[in-house]
C-alpha positions as CSV (number, residue, x, y, z in Angstrom):
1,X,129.8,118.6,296.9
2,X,126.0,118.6,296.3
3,X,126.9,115.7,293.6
4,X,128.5,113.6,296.0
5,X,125.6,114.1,298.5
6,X,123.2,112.7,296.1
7,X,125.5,109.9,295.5
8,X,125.9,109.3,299.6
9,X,121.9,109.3,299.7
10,X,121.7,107.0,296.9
11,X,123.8,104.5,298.4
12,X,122.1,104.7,301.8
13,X,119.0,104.0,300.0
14,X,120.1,101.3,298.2
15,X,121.6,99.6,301.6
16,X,118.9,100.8,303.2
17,X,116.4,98.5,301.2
18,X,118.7,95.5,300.7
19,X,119.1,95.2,304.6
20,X,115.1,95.4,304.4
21,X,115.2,92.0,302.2
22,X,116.6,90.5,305.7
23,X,120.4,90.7,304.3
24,X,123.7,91.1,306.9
25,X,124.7,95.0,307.0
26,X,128.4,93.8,306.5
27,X,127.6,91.5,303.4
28,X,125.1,93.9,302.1
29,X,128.0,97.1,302.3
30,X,130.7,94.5,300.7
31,X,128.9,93.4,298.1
32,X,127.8,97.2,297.1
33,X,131.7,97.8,297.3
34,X,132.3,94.8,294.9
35,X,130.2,96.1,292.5
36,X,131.0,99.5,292.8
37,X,127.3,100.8,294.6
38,X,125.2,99.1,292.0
39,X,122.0,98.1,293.7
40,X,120.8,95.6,291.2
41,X,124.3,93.6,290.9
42,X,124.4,93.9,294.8
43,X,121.1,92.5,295.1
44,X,121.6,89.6,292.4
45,X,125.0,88.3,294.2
46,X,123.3,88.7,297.6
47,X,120.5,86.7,296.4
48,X,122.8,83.6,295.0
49,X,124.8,84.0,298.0
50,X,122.2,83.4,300.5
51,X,121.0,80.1,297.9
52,X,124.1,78.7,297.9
53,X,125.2,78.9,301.2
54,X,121.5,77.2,302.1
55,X,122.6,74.8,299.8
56,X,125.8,74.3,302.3
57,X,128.3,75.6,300.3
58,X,131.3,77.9,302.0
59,X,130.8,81.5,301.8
60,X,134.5,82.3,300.4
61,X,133.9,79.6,297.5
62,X,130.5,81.2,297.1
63,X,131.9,84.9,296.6
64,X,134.7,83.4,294.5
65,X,133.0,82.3,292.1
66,X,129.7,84.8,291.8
67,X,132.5,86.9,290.8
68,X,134.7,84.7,288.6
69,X,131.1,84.1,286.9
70,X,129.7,87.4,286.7
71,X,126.4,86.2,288.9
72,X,125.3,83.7,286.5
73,X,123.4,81.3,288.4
74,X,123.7,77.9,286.5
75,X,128.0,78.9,285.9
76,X,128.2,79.2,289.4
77,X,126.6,76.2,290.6
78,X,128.9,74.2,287.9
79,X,132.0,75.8,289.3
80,X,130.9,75.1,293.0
81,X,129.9,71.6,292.2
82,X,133.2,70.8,290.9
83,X,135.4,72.4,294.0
């Protein structure tokens, strides 16, 4: 039990300071979901997502393809480009 405490607290933490970066609770606990409570990959498709959107892009293409393309920037852009 004390195992999957730390693990809780960990992932509260890590929410904790992506919502602090100004991101929505809801994208910030799917995208930990997506890549199974890693903070860093979490924060890199957060990141792109909030740039492409501001680039006026549709949020479900965006996710689509951050996940088709593994979070790699330039891939992604080609791939939403091309939609």
């Amino acid at each position: 039990p004390g195992c999957l405490l730390l693990q809780f607290l960990s992932y509260l933490g890590a929410c904790d300071r992506l919502l602090k970066q100004g991101y929505d609770e809801g994208q910030v606990e799917e995208a930990m979901e997506m890549f199974q409570y890693s903070e860093k990959k979490a924060a890199e498709f957060l990141h792109l997502l909030a740039q492409f959107n501001d680039m006026g892009f549709q949020q479900n293409e965006i996710k689509e393809v951050l996940l088709l393309c593994g979070n790699q920037r330039e891939k992604a852009l080609e791939e939403l480009v091309m939609k």
